[in-house]
Structures are given as structure tokens and as C-alpha cells.
C-alpha positions as CSV (number, residue, x, y, z in Angstrom):
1,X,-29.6,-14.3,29.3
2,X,-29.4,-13.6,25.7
3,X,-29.3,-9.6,25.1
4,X,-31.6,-8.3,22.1
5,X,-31.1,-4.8,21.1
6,X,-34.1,-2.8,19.9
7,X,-33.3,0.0,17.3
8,X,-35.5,2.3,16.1
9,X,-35.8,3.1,12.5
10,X,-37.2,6.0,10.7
11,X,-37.8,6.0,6.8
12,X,-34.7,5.6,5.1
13,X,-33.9,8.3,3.1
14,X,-34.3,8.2,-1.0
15,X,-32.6,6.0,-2.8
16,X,-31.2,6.7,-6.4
17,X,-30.2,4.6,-9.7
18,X,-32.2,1.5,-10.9
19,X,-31.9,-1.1,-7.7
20,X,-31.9,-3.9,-10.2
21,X,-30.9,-7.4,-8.3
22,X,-27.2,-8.0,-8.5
23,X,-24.5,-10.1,-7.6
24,X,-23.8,-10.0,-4.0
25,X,-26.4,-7.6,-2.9
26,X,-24.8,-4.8,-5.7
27,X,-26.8,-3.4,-8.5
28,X,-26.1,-5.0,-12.4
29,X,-24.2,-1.8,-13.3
30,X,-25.0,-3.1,-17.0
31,X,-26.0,0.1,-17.9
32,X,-26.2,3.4,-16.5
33,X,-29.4,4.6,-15.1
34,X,-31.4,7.3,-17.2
35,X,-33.4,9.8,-15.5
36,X,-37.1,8.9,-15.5
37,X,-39.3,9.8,-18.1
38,X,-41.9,12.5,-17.8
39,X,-44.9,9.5,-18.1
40,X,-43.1,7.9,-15.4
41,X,-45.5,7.1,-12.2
42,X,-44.6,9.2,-9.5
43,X,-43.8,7.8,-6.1
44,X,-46.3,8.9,-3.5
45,X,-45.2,10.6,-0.8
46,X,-45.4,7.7,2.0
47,X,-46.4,7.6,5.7
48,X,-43.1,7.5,8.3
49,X,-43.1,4.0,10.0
50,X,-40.7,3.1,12.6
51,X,-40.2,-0.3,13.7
52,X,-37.9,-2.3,16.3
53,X,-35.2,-4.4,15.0
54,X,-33.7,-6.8,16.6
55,X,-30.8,-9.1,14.5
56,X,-31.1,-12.8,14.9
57,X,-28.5,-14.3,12.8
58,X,-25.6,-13.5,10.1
59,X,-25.8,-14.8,6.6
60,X,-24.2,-14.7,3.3
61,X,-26.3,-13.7,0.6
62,X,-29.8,-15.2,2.0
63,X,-32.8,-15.0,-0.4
64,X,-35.8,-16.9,1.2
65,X,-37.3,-18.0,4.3
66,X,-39.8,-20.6,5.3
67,X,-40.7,-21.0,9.3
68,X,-41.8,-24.6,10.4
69,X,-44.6,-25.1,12.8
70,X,-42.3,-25.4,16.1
71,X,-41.2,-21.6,15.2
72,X,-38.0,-22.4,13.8
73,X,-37.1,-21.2,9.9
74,X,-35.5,-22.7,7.0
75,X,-33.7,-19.9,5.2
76,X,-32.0,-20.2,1.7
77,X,-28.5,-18.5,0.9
78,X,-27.9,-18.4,-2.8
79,X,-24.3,-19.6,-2.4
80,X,-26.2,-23.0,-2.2
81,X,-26.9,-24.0,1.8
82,X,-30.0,-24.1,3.4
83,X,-29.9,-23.5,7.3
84,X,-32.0,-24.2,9.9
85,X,-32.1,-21.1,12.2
86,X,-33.7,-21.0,15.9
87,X,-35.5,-17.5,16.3
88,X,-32.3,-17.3,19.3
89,X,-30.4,-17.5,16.5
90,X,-28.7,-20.6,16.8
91,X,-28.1,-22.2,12.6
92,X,-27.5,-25.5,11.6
93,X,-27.0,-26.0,7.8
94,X,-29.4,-28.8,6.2
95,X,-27.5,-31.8,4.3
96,X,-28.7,-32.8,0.7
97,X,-29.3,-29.5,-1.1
98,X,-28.5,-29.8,-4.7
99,X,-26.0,-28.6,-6.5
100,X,-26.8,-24.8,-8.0
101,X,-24.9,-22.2,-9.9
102,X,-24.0,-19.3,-7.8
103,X,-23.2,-16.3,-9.7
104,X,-24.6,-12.3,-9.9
105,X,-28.4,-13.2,-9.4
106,X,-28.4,-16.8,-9.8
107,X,-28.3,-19.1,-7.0
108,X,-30.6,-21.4,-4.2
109,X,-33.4,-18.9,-4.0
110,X,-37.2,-20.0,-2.8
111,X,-38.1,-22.6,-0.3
112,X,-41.7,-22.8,1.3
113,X,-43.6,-25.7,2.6
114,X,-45.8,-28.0,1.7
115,X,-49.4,-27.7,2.2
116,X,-48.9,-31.0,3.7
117,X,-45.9,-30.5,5.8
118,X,-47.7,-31.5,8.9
119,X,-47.8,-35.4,7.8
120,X,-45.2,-35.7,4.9
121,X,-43.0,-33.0,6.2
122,X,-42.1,-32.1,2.7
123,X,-40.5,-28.7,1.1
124,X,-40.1,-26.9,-1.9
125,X,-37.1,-25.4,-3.6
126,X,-36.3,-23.1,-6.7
127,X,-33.0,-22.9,-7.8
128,X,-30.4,-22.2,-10.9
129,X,-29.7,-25.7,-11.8
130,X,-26.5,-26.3,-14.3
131,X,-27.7,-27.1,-17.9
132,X,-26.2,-27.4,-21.7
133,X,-26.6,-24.0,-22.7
134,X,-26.2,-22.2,-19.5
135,X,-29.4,-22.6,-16.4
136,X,-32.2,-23.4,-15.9
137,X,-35.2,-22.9,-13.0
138,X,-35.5,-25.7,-11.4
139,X,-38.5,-26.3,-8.8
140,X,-37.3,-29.5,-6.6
141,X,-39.1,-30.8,-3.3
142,X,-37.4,-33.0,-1.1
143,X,-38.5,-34.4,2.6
144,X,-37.0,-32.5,5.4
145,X,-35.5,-34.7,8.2
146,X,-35.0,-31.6,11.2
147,X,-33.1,-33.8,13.6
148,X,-29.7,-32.9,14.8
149,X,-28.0,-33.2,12.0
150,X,-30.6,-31.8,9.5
151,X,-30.7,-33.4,5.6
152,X,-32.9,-33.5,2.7
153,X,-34.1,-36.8,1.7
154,X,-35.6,-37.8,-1.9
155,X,-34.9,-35.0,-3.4
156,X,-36.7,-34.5,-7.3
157,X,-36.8,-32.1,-9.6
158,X,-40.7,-31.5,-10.9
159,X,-40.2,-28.8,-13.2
160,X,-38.1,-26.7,-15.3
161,X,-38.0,-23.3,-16.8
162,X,-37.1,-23.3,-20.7
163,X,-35.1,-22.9,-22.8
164,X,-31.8,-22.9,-20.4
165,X,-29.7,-19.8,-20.8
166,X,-27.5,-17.6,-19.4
167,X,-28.0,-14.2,-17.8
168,X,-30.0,-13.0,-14.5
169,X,-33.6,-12.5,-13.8
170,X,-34.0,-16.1,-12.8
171,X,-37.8,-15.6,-10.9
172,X,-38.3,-18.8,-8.8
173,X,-41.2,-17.6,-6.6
174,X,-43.5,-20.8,-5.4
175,X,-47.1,-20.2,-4.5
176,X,-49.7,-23.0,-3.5
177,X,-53.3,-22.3,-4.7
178,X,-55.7,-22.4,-1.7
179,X,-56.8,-26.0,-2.3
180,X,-52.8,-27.2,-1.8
181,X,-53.5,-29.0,-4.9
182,X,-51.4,-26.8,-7.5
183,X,-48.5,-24.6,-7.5
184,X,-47.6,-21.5,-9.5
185,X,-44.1,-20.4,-10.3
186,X,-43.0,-17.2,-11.3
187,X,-40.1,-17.2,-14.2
188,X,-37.9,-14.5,-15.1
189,X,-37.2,-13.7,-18.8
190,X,-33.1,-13.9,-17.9
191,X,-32.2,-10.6,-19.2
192,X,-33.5,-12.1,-22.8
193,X,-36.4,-9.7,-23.5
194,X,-38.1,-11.5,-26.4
195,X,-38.9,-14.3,-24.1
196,X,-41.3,-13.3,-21.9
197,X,-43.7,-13.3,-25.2
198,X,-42.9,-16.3,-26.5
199,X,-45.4,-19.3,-25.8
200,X,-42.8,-21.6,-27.1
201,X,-41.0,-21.4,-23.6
202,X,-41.4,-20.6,-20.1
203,X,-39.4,-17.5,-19.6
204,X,-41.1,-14.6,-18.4
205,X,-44.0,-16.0,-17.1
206,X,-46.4,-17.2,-14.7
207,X,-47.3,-21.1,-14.8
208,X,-49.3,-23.1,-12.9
209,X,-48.7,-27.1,-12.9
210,X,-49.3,-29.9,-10.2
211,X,-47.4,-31.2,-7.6
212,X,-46.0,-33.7,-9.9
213,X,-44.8,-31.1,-12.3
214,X,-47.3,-31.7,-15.1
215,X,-49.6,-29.1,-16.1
216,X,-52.6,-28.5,-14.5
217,X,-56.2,-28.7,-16.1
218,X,-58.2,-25.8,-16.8
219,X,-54.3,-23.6,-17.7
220,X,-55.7,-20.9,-20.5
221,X,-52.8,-22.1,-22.9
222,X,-53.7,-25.9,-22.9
223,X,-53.7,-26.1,-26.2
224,X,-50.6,-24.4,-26.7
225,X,-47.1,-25.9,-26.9
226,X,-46.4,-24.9,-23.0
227,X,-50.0,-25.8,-21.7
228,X,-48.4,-24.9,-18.3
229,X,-48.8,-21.1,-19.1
230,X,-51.0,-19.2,-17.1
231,X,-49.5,-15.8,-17.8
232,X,-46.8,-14.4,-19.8
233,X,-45.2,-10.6,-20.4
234,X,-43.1,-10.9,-16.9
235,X,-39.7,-9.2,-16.7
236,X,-38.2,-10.5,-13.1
237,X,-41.1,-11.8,-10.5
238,X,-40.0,-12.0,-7.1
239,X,-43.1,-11.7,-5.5
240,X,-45.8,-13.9,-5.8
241,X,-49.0,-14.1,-2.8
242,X,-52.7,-15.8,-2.7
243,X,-54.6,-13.4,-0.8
244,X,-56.8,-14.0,2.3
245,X,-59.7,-13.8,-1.0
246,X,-58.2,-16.6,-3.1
247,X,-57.0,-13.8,-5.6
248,X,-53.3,-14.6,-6.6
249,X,-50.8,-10.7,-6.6
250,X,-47.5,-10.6,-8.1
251,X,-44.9,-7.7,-7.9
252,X,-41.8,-7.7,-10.1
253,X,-38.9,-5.7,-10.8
254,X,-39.1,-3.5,-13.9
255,X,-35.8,-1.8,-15.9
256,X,-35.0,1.8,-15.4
257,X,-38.0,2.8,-13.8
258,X,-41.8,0.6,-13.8
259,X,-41.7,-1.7,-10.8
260,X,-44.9,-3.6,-10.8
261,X,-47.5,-4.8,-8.1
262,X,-50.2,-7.1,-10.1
263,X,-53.4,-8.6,-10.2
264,X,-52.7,-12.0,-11.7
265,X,-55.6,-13.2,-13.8
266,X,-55.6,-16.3,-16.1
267,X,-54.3,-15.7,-19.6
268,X,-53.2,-12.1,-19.2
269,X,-50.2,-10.5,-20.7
270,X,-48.9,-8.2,-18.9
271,X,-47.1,-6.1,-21.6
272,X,-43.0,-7.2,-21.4
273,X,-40.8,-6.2,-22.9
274,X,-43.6,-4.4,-25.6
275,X,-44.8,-2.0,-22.8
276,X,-43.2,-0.9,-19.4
277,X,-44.1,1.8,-17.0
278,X,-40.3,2.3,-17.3
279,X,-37.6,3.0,-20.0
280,X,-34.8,1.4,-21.4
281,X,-31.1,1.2,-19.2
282,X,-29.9,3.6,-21.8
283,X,-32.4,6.0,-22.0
284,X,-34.4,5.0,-25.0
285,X,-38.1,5.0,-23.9
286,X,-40.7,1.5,-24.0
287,X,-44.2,2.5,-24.9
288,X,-46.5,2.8,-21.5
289,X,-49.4,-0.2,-21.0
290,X,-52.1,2.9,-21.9
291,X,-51.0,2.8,-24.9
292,X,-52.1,-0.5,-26.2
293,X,-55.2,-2.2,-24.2
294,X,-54.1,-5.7,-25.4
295,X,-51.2,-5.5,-22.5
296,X,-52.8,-5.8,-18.4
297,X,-51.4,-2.9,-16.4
298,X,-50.2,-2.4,-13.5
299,X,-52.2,-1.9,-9.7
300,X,-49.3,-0.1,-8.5
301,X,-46.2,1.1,-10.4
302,X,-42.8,2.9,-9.1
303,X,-40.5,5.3,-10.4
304,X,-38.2,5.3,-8.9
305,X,-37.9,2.1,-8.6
306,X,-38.6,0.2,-5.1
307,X,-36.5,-2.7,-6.1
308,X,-38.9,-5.4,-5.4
309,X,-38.0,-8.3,-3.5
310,X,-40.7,-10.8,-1.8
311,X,-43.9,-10.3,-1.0
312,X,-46.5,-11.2,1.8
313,X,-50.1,-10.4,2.8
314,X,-49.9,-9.4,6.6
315,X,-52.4,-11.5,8.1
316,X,-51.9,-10.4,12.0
317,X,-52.4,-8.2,14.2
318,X,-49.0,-7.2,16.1
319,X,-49.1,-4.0,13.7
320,X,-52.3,-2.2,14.4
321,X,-54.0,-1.3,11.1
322,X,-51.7,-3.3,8.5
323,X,-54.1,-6.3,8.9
324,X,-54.5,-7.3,5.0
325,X,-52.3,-5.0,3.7
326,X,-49.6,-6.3,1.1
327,X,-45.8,-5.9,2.6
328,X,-43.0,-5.8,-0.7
329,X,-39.3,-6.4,0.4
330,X,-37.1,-3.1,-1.4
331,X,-33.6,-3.5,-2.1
332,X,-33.5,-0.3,-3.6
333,X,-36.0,1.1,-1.1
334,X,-34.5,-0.5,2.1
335,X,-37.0,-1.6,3.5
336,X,-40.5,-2.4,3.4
337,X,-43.4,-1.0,1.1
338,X,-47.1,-1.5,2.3
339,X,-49.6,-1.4,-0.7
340,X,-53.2,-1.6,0.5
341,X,-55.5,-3.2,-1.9
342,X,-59.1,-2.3,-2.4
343,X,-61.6,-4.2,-4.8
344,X,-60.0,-4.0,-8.3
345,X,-57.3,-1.3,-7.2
346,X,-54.3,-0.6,-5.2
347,X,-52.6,2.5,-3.8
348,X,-49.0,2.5,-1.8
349,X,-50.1,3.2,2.3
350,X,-46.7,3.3,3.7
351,X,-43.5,2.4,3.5
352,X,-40.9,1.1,6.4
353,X,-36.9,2.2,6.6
354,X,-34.9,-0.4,7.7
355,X,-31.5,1.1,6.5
356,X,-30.3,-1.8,4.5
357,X,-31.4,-3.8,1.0
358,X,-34.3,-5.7,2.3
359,X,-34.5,-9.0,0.1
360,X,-37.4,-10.9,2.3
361,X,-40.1,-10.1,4.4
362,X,-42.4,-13.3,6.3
363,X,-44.5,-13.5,9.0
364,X,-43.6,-15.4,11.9
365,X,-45.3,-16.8,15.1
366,X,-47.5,-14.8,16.8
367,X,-47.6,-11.4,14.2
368,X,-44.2,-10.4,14.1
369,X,-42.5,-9.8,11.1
370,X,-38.9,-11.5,9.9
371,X,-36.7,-9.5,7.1
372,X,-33.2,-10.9,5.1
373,X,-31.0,-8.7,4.7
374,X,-29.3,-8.6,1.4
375,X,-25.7,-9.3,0.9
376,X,-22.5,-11.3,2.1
377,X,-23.3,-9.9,5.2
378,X,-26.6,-10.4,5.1
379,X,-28.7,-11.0,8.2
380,X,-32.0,-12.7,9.5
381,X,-33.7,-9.6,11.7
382,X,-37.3,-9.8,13.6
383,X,-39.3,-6.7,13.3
384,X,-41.8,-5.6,16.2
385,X,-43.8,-2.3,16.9
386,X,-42.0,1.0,18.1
């Protein structure tokens, strides 16, 4: 009989410098961290949560995680593989992956399923893809064939982030609308800044095209020369969730300082790199969203910074009272975040200390909660109530 060990975790204690995704779990180190700015939201003091955790399986540098209706999981490591995992822990890698380019933040990140998985048992990937010029996003799906020897079949790129560049802050969260019959993508602006404003390109923003890759009708930029924009003004996106109310929330890392958990609303800007509830790696301070109305502001902001990672809407009922609430992954944090929204605004409930950079967070079968692990010795780990 396998042996699980339960241990329970307390709130991990605070965590200092910037948290900014790096290269094997580590922070960019690109710059050093400046102390927060007076106008810098203060982090509420947050409810103690502890949890049970009990480790499944060991992985190197995992990113995403998808489960499949017999309760097994696809889960992404950004060296490139995609395993399947048993919730016993037993992994076998999947075939057919394409070829990515691992390095610092870059690397195989989202997978999720298809609204129609059931018949055309098809998945979705995001992913660094080599270009002229440096990467690019792509957003592939393939057909998943979950035999014993597990492969990817047909595997076709839809979309791509532009211009291809080089740097981090690649985005690549997938998010069907409610209808199955779009997708939106969150884009990082790669460390580039300017960017994220730019309607020439797709960096630093939200779009929403069909499953074919075009855009979709009814985008607020149609007219514009990426009619695939729905939002721009994004630094680095990792979260992206349709709520049980059809309303789509983002959260995404900000620089020294400003993490953000958004409201998403068609043709917003959302203020980067022009306005930041956080300041510059080296000190020199960004403007605050108050201060220019043009720019959508934050729900929720942190300083310190939380470290973002992805992002769910708990829909069970394994953890009494987090019904509905919105769980954020923390890498700097190390853990989990619970943000409770209500109507038009959000507040931080509680947060969870799980001792280690916490990259993912996904519900599985029957309410439990699944968390990556960040790192080379990162780890799949199944969360229940103390």
C-alpha cells in the first residue's frame, strides 16, 4: 500500500526582494530590488491557513497542469516534455511535443483542454517557439492519443505573438470563453516596455481570436492593424480565469512592487509600462493608475509583491467557505493567495503557506486542490483540509 504523508503547513513567513519569474525557479537578479514606495499598496494582514500536503510526483521545472476526465493530469515542464501523471504518481512523458526554447523564463508553459475534449480529445499548448529575431508565443493544439505510449498527433500552430524577440515575460495563459467557441491569450511584453502600448503588435496584451487562430468578431480593435486585440497595457499575465459569472479576471506580475489582480473588460488599457502600482528595478518611481483615469486600475494590488503565478476560481466545496473565491499561485509568496471578489471589487481573504515557490494551483476531482512546485526540483503536490 502506497504511504502518503500529510504535513501541516502554517503561513509561510514574509518573503523579501521582487519574486520576478526566473530561470530555474530563481529570481531575474536584473536589477536590485528598491524599497517600496510610500504610495505603494500595503499588503493586508492575511488570515493563517493550514492545509495537508501530500507530494505526488517530482519534476523539473513544471509550469502548467491540465487533469483529463479519468482523473489523470497532463502537466507541462518548461524544459520541453509534457507528462502524463496518475494522481499515484506514476509519469509517463507524451511523444510529439514541439520543439521550444528553454532558457530563464522561456519554455513549454500552458496546456488546458479543449471544450471539446470529450469527442475530439484535443489540447492546447503555449510555448516559446524559435523565430528570426529571437521567440515568439506560440499557441498550438494537437490531439492527445493517452494510450500506453502517450503522443501528440496533428499538431498546428494557430497563433503567434508579435513581433519575435528576445527577453522573458513570455505570458501564454489560454482561456476558453464560456461558449467554447473562442480563446483568449494572455501575452507578455518580454521585458520590452514600450510594447505593451503598441497596437502594431501583440505584446503586452490580452487577445481574443477563434479556434482557428483568426480573430474573432465583435474584438474592440477590429479596425486596427491587430484586430485580435482585446486589451493592451499588460506587463507579464500568468493568470487568466472566466468566472462562474461569465466575467473574464487576470492577475499579472508587476516590477518592483504592483502585482495585479484584474477585471478584464473589452478595450481597456490597463496602464503598462505608463502607470504601475510599483516602481522601477532601480528605484526611479512609475506614475500610480490614480493619476491618469485613461489607464484601468487594479482590483487588488501587492507590495510586496506576491509573485503571481496561475490562477483559478475554486468552484468546490472540500474547503469550507472558499467556494467562489479566486486562488493566485505566489512564487514569491509561497504559496497560495485567496482574493474574494464582490460586485465591481476585490479584497485579499487569505492567504496559504506551503513553504516553497508555488507556480500552479488547479482543482482536481472531487474539490481537492493540486499545486507545482517551482524549480528543477519541482513537484506535483495535492492539497486537502487540515
Amino acid at each position: 500500500m502506497r504511504t502518503y504523508h500529510l504535513l501541516p503547513v502554517a503561513l509561510a513567513a514574509l518573503v523579501l526582494g521582487c519574486g520576478e519569474d526566473g530561470g530555474n525557479g530563481g529570481a531575474t537578479g536584473t536589477a536590485p530590488t528598491p524599497t517600496p514606495s510610500a504610495t505603494a499598496t500595503p499588503t493586508p494582514t492575511p488570515t493563517v491557513t493550514a492545509v495537508n500536503q501530500r507530494v505526488v510526483a517530482s519534476f523539473d521545472n513544471p509550469w502548467a497542469m491540465a487533469f483529463l476526465p479519468d482523473g489523470r493530469a497532463l502537466v507541462t515542464e518548461k524544459p520541453g516534455r509534457l507528462q502524463l501523471v496518475t494522481q499515484a504518481g506514476a509519469k509517463t512523458q507524451v511523444s510529439g511535443v514541439p520543439r521550444v526554447t528553454y532558457q530563464g523564463q522561456l519554455g513549454l508553459q500552458d496546456v488546458v483542454l479543449d471544450p471539446g475534449f470529450a469527442s475530439n480529445a484535443r489540447i492546447w499548448l503555449t510555448y516559446a517557439e524559435p523565430a528570426t529575431g529571437g521567440q515568439q508565443l506560440a499557441v498550438a493544439r494537437a490531439t492527445l492519443v493517452s494510450g500506453s505510449t502517450p503522443r501528440l498527433d496533428d499538431v498546428t500552430v494557430v497563433w503567434r505573438a508579435t513581433p519575435a524577440t528576445t527577453g522573458g515575460q513570455l505570458g501564454g495563459r489560454i482561456a476558453f470563453a464560456p461558449d467554447g467557441r473562442t480563446m483568449f491569450v494572455s501575452t507578455g511584453e518580454r521585458q520590452q516596455f514600450t510594447p505593451a502600448q503598441d497596437p502594431a503588435g501583440t505584446l503586452g496584451k490580452i487577445v481574443r481570436i477563434n479556434l482557428d487562430g483568426s480573430a474573432a468578431s465583435g474584438n474592440p480593435f477590429a479596425s486596427g492593424p491587430k484586430p485580435e486585440i482585446w486589451t493592451l497595457g499588460h506587463r507579464n499575465p500568468y493568470g487568466l480565469v472566466f468566472a462562474s459569472d461569465g466575467r473574464l479576471f487576470e492577475s499579472e506580475m508587476g516590477p518592483a512592487g504592483g502585482d495585479e489582480f484584474n477585471l478584464i473588460q473589452a478595450g481597456r488599457n490597463y496602464g503598462w509600462p505608463k502607470v504601475s502600482e510599483g516602481d522601477n528595478y532601480d528605484g526611479t518611481p512609475i506614475p500610480r493608475h490614480s493619476t491618469n483615469t485613461a489607464y484601468t486600475a487594479p482590483l487588488v494590488s501587492w507590495t510586496p509583491v506576491i509573485a503571481p503565478g496561475g490562477m483559478i476560481q475554486y468552484r468546490g466545496n472540500a474547503f469550507a467557505g472558499w467556494t467562489g473565491d479566486f486562488l493566485l499561485a505566489g512564487l514569491a509568496q509561497q504559496g497560495l493567495v485567496r482574493v474574494r471578489v464582490t460586485g465591481d471589487t476585490a479584497r485579499e481573504v487569505a492567504r496559504i503557506g506551503l513553504g516553497s515557490r508555488t507556480r500552479e494551483v488547479e482543482e482536481g476531482p472531487n474539490g481537492s486542490l493540486w499545486v507545482l512546485r517551482d524549480g528543477d526540483n519541482g513537484a506535483l503536490v495535492e492539497l486537502t483540509p487540515q
